[in-house]
Every structure is written in C-alpha cells, then in structure tokens.
C-alpha positions as a Markdown table, in Angstrom:
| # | Residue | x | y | z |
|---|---|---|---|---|
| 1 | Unk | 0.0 | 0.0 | 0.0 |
| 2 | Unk | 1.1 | 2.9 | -0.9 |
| 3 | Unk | 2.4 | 5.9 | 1.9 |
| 4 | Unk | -0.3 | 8.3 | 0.6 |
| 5 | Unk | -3.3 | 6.4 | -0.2 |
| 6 | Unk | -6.2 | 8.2 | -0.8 |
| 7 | Unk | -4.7 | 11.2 | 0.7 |
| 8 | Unk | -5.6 | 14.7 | -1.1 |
| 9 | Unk | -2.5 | 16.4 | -2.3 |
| 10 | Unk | -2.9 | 19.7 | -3.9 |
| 11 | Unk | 0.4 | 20.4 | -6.7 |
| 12 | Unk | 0.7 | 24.0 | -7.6 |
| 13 | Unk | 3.3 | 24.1 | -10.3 |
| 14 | Unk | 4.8 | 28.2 | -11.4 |
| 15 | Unk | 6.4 | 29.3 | -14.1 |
| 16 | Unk | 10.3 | 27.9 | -13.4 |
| 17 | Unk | 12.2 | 25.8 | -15.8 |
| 18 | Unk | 11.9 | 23.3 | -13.0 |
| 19 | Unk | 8.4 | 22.6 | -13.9 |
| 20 | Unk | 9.4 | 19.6 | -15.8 |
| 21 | Unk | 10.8 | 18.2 | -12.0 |
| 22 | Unk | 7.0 | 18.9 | -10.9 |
| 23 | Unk | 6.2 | 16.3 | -13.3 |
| 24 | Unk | 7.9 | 13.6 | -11.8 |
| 25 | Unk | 6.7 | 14.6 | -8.0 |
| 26 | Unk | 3.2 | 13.9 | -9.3 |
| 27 | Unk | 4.4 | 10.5 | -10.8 |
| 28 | Unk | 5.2 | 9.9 | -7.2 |
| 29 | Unk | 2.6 | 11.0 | -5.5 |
| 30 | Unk | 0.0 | 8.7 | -7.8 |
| 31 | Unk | 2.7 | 5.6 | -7.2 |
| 32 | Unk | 1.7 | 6.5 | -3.3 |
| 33 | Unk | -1.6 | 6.2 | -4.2 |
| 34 | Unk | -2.1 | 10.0 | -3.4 |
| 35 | Unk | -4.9 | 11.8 | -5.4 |
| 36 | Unk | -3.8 | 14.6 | -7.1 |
| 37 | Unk | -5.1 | 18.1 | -8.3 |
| 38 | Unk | -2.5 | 20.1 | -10.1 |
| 39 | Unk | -3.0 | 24.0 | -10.5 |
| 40 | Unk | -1.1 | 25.7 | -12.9 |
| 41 | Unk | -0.3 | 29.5 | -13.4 |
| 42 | Unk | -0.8 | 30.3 | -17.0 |
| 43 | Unk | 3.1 | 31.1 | -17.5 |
| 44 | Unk | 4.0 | 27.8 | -15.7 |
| 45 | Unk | 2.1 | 26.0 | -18.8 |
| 46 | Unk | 4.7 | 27.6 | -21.7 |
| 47 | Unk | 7.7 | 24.9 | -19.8 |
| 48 | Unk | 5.1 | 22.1 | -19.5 |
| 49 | Unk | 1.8 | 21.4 | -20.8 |
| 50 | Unk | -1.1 | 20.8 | -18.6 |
| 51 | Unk | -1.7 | 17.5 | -20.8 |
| 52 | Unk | 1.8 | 16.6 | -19.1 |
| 53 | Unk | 0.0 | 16.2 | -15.6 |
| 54 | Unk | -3.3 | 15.4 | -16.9 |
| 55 | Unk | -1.9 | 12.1 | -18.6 |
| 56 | Unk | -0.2 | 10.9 | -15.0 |
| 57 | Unk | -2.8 | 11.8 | -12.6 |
| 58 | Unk | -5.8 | 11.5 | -15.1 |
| 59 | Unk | -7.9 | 14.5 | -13.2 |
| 60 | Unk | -8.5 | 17.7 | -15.3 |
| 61 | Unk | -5.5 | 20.7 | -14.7 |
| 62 | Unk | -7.0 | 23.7 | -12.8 |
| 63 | Unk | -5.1 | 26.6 | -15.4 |
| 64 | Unk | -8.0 | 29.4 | -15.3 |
| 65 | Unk | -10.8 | 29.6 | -12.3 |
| 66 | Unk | -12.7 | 31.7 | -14.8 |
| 67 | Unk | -12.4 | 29.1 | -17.5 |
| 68 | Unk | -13.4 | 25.9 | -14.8 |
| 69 | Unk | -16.8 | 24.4 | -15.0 |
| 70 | Unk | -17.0 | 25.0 | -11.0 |
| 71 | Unk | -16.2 | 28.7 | -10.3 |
| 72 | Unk | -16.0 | 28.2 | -6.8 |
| 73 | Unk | -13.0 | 25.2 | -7.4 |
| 74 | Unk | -10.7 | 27.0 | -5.2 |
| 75 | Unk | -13.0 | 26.5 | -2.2 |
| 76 | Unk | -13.6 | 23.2 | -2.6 |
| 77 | Unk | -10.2 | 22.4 | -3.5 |
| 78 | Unk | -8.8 | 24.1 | -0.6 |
| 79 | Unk | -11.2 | 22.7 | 1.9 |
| 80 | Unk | -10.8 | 19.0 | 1.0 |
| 81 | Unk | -6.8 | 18.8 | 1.0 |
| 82 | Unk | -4.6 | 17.0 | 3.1 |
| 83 | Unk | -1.3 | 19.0 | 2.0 |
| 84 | Unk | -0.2 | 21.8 | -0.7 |
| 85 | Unk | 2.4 | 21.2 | -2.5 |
| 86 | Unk | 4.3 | 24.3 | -4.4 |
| 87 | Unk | 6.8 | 23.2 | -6.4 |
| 88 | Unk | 8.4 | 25.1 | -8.1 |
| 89 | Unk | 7.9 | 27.9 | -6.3 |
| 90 | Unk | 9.5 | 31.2 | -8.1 |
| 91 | Unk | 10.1 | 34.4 | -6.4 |
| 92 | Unk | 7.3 | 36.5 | -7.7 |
| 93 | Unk | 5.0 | 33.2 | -6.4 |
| 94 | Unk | 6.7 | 33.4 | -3.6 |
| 95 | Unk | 5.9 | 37.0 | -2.6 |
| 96 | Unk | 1.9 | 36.3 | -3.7 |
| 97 | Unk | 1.8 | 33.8 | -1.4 |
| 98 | Unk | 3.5 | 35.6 | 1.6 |
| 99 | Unk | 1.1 | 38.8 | 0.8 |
| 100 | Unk | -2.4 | 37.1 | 0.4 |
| 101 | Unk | -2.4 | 37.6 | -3.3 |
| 102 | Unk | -5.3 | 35.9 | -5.5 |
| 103 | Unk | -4.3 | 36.9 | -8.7 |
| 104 | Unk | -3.7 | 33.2 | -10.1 |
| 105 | Unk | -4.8 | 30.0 | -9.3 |
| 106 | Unk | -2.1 | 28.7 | -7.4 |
| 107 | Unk | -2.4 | 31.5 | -4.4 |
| 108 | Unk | -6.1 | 32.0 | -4.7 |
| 109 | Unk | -6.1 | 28.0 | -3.6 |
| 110 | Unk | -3.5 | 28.6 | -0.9 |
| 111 | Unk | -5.5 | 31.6 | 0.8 |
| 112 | Unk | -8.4 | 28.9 | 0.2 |
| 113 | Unk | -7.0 | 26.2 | 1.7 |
| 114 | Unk | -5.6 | 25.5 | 5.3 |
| 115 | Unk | -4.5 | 22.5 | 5.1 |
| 116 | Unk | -0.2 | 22.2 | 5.8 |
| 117 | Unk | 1.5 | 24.0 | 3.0 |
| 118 | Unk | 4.8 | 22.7 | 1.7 |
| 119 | Unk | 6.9 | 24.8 | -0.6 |
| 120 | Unk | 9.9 | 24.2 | -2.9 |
| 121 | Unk | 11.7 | 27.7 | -4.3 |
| 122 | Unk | 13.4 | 27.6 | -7.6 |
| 123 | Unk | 15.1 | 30.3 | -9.2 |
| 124 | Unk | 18.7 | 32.6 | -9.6 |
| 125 | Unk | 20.8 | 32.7 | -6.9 |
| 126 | Unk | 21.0 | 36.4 | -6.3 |
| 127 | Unk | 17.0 | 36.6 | -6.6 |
| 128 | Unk | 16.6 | 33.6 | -3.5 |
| 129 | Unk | 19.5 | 35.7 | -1.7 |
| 130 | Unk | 17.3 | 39.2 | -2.1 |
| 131 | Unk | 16.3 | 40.9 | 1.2 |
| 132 | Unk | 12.8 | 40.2 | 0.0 |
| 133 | Unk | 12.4 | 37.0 | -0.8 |
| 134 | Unk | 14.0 | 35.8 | 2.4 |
| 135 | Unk | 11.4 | 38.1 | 4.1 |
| 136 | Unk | 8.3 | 36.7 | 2.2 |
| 137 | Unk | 9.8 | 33.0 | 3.0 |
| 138 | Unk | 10.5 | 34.3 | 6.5 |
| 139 | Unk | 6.9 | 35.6 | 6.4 |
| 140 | Unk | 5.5 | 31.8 | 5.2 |
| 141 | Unk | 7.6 | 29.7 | 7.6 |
| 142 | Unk | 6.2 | 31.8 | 10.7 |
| 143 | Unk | 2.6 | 30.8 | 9.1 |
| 144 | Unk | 3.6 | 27.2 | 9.4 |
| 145 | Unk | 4.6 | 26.7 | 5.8 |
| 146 | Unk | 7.6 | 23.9 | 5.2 |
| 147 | Unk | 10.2 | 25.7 | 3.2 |
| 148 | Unk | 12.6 | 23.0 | 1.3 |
| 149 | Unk | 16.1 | 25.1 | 0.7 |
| 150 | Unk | 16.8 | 24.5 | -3.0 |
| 151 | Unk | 20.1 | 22.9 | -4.2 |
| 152 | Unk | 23.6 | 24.3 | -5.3 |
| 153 | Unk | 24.4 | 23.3 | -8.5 |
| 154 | Unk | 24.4 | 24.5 | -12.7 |
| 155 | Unk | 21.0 | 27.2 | -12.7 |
| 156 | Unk | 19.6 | 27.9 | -16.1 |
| 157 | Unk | 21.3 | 30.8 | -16.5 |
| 158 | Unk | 24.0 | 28.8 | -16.8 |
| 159 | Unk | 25.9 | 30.0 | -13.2 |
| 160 | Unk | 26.6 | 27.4 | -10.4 |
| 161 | Unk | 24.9 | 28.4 | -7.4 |
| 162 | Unk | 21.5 | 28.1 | -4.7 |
| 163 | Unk | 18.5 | 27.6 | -6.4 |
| 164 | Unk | 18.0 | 24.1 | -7.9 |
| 165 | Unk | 14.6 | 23.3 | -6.9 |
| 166 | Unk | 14.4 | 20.4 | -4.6 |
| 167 | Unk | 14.5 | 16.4 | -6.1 |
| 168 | Unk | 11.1 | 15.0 | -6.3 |
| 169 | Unk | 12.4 | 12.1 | -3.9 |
| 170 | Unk | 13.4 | 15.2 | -1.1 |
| 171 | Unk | 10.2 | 16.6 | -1.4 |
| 172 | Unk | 7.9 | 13.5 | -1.5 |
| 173 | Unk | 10.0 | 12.5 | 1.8 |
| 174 | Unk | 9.3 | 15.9 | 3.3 |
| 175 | Unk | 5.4 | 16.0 | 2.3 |
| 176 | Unk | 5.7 | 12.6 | 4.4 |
| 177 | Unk | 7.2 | 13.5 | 7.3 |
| 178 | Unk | 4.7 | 16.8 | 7.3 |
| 179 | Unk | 1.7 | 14.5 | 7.0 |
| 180 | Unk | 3.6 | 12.6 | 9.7 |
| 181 | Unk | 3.3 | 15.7 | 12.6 |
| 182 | Unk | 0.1 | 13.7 | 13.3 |
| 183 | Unk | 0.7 | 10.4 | 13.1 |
| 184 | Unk | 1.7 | 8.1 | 16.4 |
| 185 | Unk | 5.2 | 8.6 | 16.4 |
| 186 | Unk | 5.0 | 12.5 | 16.1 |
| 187 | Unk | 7.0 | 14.8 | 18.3 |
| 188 | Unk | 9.3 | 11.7 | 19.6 |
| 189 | Unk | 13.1 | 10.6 | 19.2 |
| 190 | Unk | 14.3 | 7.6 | 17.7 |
| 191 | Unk | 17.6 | 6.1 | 17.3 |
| 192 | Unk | 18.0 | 3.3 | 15.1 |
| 193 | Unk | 21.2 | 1.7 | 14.4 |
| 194 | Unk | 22.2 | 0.0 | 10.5 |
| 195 | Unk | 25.0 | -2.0 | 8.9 |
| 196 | Unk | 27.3 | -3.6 | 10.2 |
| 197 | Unk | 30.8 | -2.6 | 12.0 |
| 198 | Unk | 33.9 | -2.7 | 10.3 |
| 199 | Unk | 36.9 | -3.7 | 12.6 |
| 200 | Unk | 40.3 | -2.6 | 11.3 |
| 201 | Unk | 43.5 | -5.3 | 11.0 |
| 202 | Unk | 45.7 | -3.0 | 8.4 |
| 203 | Unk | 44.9 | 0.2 | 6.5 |
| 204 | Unk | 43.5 | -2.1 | 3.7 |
| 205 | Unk | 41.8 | -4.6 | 6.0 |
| 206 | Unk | 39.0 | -5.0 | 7.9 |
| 207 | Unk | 36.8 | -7.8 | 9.9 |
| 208 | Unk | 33.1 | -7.2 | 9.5 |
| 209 | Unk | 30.0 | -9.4 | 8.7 |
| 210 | Unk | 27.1 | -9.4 | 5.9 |
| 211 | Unk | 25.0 | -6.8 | 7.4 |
| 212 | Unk | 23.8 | -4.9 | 4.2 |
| 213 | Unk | 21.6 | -2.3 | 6.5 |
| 214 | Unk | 18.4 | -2.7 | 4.8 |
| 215 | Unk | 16.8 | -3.5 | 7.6 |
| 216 | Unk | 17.7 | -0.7 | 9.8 |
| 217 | Unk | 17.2 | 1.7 | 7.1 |
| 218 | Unk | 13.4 | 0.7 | 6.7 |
| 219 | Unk | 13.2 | 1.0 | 10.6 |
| 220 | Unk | 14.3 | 4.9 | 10.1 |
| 221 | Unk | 12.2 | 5.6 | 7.0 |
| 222 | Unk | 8.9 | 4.1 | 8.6 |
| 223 | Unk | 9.4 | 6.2 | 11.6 |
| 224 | Unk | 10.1 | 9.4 | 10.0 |
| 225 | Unk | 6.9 | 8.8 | 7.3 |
| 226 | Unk | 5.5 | 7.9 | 11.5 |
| 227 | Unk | 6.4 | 11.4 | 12.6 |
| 228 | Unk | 9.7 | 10.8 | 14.8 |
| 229 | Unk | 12.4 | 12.8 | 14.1 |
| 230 | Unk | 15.0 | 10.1 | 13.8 |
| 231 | Unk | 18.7 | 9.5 | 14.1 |
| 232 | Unk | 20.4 | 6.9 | 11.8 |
| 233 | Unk | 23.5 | 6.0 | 13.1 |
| 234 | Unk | 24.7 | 3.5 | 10.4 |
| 235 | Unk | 27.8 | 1.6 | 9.7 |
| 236 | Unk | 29.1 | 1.2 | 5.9 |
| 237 | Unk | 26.4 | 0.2 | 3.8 |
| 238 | Unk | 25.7 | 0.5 | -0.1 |
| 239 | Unk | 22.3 | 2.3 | 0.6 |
| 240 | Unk | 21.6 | 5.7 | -0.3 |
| 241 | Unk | 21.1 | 7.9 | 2.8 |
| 242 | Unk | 17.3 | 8.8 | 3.5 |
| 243 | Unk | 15.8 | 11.8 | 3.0 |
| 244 | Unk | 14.0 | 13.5 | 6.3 |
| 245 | Unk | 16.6 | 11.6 | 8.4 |
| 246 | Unk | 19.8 | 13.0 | 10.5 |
| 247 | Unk | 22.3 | 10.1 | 9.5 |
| 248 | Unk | 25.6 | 9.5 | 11.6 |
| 249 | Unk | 27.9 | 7.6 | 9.8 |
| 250 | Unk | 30.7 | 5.6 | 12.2 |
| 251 | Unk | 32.7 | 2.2 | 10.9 |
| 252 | Unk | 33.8 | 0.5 | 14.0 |
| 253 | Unk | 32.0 | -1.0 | 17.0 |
| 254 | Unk | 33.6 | 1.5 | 19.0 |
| 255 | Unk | 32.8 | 4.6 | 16.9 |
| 256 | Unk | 29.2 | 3.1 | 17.1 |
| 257 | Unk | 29.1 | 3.1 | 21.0 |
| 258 | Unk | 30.1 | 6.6 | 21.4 |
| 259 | Unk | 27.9 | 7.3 | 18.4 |
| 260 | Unk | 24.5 | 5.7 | 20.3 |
| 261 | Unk | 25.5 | 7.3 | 23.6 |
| 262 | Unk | 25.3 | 10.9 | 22.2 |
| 263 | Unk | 22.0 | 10.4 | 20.2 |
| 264 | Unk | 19.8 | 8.5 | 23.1 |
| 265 | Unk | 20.3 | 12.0 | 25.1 |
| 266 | Unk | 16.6 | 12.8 | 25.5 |
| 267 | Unk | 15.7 | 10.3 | 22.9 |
| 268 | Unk | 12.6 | 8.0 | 23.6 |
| 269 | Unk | 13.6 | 4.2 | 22.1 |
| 270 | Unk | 16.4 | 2.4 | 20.9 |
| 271 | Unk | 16.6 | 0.6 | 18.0 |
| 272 | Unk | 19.9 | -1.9 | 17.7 |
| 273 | Unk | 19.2 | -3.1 | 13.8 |
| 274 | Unk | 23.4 | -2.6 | 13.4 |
| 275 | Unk | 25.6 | -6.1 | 13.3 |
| 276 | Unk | 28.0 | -4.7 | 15.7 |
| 277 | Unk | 31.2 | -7.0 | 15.9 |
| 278 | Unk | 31.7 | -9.0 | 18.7 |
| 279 | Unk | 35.3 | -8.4 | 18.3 |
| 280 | Unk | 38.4 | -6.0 | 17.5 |
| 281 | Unk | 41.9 | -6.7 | 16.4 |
| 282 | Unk | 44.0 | -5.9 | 19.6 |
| 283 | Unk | 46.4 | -4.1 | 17.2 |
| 284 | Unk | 45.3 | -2.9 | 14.3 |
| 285 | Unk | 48.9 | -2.3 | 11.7 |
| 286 | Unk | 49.9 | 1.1 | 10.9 |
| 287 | Unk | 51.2 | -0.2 | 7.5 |
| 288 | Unk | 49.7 | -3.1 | 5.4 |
| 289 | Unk | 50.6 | -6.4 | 6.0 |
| 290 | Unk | 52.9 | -8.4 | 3.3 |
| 291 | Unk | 52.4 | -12.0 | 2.5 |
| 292 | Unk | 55.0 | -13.8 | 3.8 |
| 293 | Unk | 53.2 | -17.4 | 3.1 |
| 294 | Unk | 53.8 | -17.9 | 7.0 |
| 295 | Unk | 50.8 | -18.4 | 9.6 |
| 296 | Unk | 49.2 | -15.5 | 10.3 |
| 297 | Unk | 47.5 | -15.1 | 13.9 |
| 298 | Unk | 45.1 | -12.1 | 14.7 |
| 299 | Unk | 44.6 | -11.4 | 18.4 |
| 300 | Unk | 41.0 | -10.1 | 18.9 |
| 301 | Unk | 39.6 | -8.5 | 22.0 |
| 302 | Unk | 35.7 | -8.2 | 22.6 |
| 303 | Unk | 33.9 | -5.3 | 21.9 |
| 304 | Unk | 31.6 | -3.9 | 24.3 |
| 305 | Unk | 27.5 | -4.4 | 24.4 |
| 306 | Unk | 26.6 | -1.0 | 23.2 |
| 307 | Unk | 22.6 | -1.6 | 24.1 |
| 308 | Unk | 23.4 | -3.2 | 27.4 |
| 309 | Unk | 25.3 | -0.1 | 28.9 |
| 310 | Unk | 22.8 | 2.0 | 28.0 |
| 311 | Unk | 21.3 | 3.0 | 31.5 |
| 312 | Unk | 18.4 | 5.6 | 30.7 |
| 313 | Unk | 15.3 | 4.2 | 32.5 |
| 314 | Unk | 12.9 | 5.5 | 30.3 |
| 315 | Unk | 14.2 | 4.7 | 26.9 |
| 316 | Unk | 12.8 | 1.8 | 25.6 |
| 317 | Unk | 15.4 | -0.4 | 23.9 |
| 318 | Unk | 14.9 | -2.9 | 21.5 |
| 319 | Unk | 17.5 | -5.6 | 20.0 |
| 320 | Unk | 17.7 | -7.4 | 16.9 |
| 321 | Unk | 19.2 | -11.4 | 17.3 |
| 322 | Unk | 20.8 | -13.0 | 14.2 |
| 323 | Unk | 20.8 | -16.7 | 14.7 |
| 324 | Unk | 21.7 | -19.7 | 12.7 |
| 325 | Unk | 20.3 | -22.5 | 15.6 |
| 326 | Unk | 17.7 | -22.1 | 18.6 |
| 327 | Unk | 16.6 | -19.2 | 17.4 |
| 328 | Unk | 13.8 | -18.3 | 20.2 |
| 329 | Unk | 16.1 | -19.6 | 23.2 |
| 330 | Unk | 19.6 | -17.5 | 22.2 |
| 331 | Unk | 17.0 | -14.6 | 21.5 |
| 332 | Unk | 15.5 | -14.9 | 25.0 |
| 333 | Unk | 19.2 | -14.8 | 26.8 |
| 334 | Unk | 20.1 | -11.8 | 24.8 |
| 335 | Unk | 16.6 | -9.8 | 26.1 |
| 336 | Unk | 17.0 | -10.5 | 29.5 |
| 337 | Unk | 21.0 | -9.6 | 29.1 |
| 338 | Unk | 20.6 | -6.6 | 27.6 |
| 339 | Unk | 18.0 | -5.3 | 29.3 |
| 340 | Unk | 15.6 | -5.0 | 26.1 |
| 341 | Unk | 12.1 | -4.3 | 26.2 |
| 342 | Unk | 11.4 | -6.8 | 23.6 |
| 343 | Unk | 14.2 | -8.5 | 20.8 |
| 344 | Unk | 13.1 | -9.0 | 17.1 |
| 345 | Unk | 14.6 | -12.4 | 16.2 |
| 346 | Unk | 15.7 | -14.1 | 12.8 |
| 347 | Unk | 16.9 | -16.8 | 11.4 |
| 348 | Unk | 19.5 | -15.9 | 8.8 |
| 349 | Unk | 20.4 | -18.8 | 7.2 |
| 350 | Unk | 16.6 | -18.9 | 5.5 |
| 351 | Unk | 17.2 | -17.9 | 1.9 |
| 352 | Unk | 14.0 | -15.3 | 2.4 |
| 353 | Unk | 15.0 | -13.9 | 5.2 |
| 354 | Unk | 19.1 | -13.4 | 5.7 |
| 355 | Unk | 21.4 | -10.9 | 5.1 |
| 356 | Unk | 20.9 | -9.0 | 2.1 |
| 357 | Unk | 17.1 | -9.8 | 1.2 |
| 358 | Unk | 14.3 | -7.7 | 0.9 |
| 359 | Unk | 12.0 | -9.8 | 3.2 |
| 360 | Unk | 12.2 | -10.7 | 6.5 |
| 361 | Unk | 10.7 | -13.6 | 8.9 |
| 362 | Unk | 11.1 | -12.1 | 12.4 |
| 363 | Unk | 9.8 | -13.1 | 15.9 |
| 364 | Unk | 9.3 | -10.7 | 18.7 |
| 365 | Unk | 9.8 | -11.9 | 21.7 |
| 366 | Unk | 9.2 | -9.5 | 25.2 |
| 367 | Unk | 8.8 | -10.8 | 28.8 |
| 368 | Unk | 5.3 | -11.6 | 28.1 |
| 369 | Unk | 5.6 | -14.4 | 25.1 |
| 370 | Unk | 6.5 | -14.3 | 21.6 |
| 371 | Unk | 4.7 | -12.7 | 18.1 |
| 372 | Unk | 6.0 | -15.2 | 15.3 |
| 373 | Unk | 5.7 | -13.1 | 11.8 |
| 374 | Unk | 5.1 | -14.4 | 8.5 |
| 375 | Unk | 6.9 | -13.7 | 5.4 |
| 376 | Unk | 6.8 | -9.7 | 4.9 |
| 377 | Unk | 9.0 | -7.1 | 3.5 |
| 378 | Unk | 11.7 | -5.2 | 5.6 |
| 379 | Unk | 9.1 | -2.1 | 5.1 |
| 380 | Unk | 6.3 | -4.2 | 6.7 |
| 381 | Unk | 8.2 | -5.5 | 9.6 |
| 382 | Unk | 9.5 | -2.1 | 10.3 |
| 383 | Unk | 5.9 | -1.0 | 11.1 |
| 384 | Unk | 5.2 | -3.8 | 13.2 |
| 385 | Unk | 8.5 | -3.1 | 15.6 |
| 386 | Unk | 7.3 | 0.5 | 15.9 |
| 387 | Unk | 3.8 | -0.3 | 15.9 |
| 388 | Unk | 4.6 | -2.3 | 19.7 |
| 389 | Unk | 7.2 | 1.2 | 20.4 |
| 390 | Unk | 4.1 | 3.2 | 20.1 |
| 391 | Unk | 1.8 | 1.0 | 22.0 |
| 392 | Unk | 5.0 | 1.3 | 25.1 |
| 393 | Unk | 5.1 | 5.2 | 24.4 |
| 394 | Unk | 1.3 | 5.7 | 25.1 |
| 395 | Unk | 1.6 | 3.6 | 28.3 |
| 396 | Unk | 5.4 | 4.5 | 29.4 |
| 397 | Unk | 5.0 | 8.8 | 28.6 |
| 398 | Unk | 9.0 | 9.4 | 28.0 |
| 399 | Unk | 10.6 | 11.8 | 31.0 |
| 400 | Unk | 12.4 | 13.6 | 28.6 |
| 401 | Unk | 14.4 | 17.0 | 29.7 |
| 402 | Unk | 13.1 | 20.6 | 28.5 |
C-alpha cells in the first residue's frame, strides 16, 4: 500500500524551468496512491503542458478559475486537501503567497486552503538571496509553511549556485514526514542503528560481517513517514542515505558506541538493527601487512555491548538477534541480558530472510511471550516493531528533559 493512499494532495506548479521536476513529483505521489489536483499559473504552462499532468494523474489541470466548469473550485479544492504542495515555487509566487495575493490559481487555492502548506523555491541565486524574498519566505515559515532550501548546482542561467529546486524524492519525503506531525510517532526521538561494523587489521583490512543495513534503514524511513524525528547511526552500507533523516555515519564498533551514547540524550527508544562485531583486532597495523606465506595469527579482543550499557530508565530499547540455531532460546538470553524491552529475532540462514534480502521472517519476543511473523517485506516489519514502540510510548510517557 502505498504511503499516501487516498490522501488529497494539492500540486501547484509556477512558471520555473523546474516545472518539468513537478512532473515527476506527481508520478510519485500517484505511485503512493495519493490523489492529485494540479494548478497551474498560466506562465507555468509555456515549460510544460497541462496535458503533461493530466496524462499521470488522469484528473482535469486547474489553469484558469474563470475558464473551470465550478467557479468556486478553489474553495472546494482548498477545503478537502490533506497537503499543498508548491513546487516550483519562483520568487514573484513566492511573494503572492506571503502577501495574500489571488491573482492566479495557485495562491487564490492557498488563501483557500488550510490544510499544511509545503513549498519548494526555484530560481537565480542572487533573486533567493534578495532581502525580500527571504522576508516573504520568512513571512511563510512563521505561518507554518515547510520551506525546502533549494540545491547548489548548474542554474539555467548557466551559473553554479542556490537555487536548484528540490529532487522530487526530497520533497515526497518531506510531504511525508509533514503528514507525519500527526501520526503516532509525532513529536518523539528515535535512534535506530544499521550495517554492520567494520573492525580494522591494516589500512586495507577490515573484519566485519554481511550486514547490508536494509533493515535498519526501513526502521528509520517508517518512523520518519511515523512522525519521529530520527537519528540513523549506520555503519558502511551501499544504501543511499534517506531523506528526512539525520544520519551518523561511524565504521567501527567503537565509533558506534560513542555514536548511540550521544544520540539517546533525551531520545525515547532504541533501536539496535546494526551487526555490531563482537570483536576487534587488539592491534590494528599502521602499515599493510605483506604476504609472507607464514601463519598468520590475529589477536582479537571483545567489543563492548553497546545496548546493554545503556542506562536511561525511560528509553525503551529494542535488539535485533541473528541466529543460525535455537533461534527463540539464544534470542530470550540476549533480552533479559541486555535489558531489552522486547528483541526481534531471525533466522538468517533462510534464503527469504538473511542478510541481504528484501523480506524478513522475524519473531518478537518480550517478557510476556512471543509474536511469530510471516513472510513480509523489511518495510512491513518495520511498522510492526514501531507499531509495539508506540503502544509502550502511550503507556510509558517518556521523561524527557526541556
């Protein structure tokens, strides 16, 4: 199912160059399911046709409120939307919208609408640097409005500089995690861990396991599309790094520890997804090692438990267990070890569910019993861990400080 089902999302597209990214965001939105009204100023049709939109989200392009078949459009338009989307947003829209101004249909609908209003600016650097268009965005973001800061990069004029309108990935994620203020996870912290360590023996070479992260990366995105503000603190991994998400990158076990003790400062749950190594080399080399076609020996030392000396009564922590045998007892001595407040449990030697895949069969196991899960994807098995961290939240409120 798709993030935005059903949902009401309101596109108003101006006239940028970028209007041809504004295309692709709507492709998005309708792949979420979303149902989408796109409203045009008449200059924003010379980059792209409305026939462009009208072919992806297959509902008529609002261009002219004189020309539509429902004069009063805007109203109803406004009135029935989840979210408003601007993008692109060009200066002189820009300044409409911060003044009230009805003089197109893009801010006629905004002064219609109050439903969360989500803007993306594209234009020349020197005109998003002007005195007064960081007064009218100023002016918008002290309404409530979510202002995405547009990229550095090649402008149409040609110049490198701020201005690039946002990705349509970056602004799907944000539209998310706006819709998400509401959701059950909205106003909390959590800290989910991904990948797996990387323990040094040389300069070229390092110890680690087959921890590809996706797990822990679907943790983070379904509680940021849940309303958390979330910190990813992830090991090496091949994944690109989420949108809406504050990611900490560390490599060893080590780096991760002091890594999680920082973040879970005020933070309400844990989440250990990360294959943090069990061991270190005592002595990493300072040089690489040459073959010499001898034995070679590597003394290793253990790491420490990063989740077990946590001590932060009200932060609920939860563990992940990676087992090859007895998968429910080695799970059960790791939650009462550590402390956890319930462990998520796999076997990853199952083809469908070990390192690497896309699906996942997990058990949760808490002091209470055990939840065995089917066959689901990492996405779905996300949402049932914080689906249990919610249910905890609403019965444990989190003591946080301020």
């Amino acid at each position: 199912m798709g993030e935005l089902r059903d949902r009401r999302i309101l596109l108003g597209v101006s006239a940028s160059i970028a209007a041809f990214k504004a295309v692709s965001l709507a492709s998005e939105l309708v792949k979420q399911e979303a149902i989408v009204d796109v409203i045009m100023t008449p200059n924003a049709a010379r980059f792209v046709t409305p026939l462009s939109f009208e072919a992806i989200v297959h509902r008529p392009v609002i261009l002219d409120l004189f020309a539509a078949a429902d004069p009063t459009a805007h109203v109803s338009l406004g009135a029935d939307a989840d979210a408003y989307i601007v993008a692109p947003a060009t200066a002189d829209c820009i300044a409409g919208l911060a003044l009230g101004l009805a003089d197109d249909a893009v801010r006629t609908v905004a002064l219609a609408t109050r439903a969360p209003l989500l803007i993306a600016p594209a234009m020349e650097t020197r005109m998003y640097e002007h005195p007064a268009t960081r007064a009218h965005l100023a002016t918008l973001r002290a309404r409530g409005a979510l202002i995405l800061e547009p990229g550095t990069g090649r402008l149409a004029s040609g110049r490198i500089g701020q201005g690039r309108m946002a990705e349509p990935s970056e602004i799907l994620a944000a539209l998310i995690r706006l819709l998400g203020r509401t959701r059950d996870l909205a106003g909390r912290c959590i800290v989910v861990t991904a990948g797996g360590t990387q323990e040094p023996i040389d300069p070229v070479r390092h110890i680690s396991n087959r921890s590809s992260g996706k797990m822990g990366y679907a943790i983070a995105e379904a509680a940021r599309d849940r309303g958390a503000r979330v910190i990813l603190i992830s090991a090496p991994t091949a994944i690109a790094p989420p949108d809406g998400v504050e990611l900490r990158r560390v490599t060893t076990a080590l780096d991760m520890k002091t890594a999680v003790e920082e973040a879970v400062i005020g933070a309400d749950a844990l989440i250990m997804a990360a294959a943090v190594a069990d061991y270190r080399v005592a002595a990493p080399a300072e040089q690489k090692i040459k073959r010499t076609g001898e034995e070679f020996v590597l003394r290793l030392v253990p790491n420490p438990d990063i989740i077990a000396g946590i001590r932060q009564p009200s932060l609920i922590k939860v563990g992940f267990a990676a087992e090859t045998h007895d998968l429910v007892a080695n799970a059960r001595k790791k939650l009462e070890a550590k402390g956890l407040d319930f462990i998520v449990a796999n076997d990853v030697s199952a083809p469908d569910s070990g390192f690497g895949s896309d699906t996942n069969r997990v058990t949760i196991i808490d002091r209470q019993g055990l939840e065995a899960l089917p066959l689901l994807s990492k996405r779905e098995v996300a949402d049932r861990i914080l689906d249990r961290i919610a249910s905890l939240l609403r019965s444990r409120p989190a003591d946080r400080p301020g």
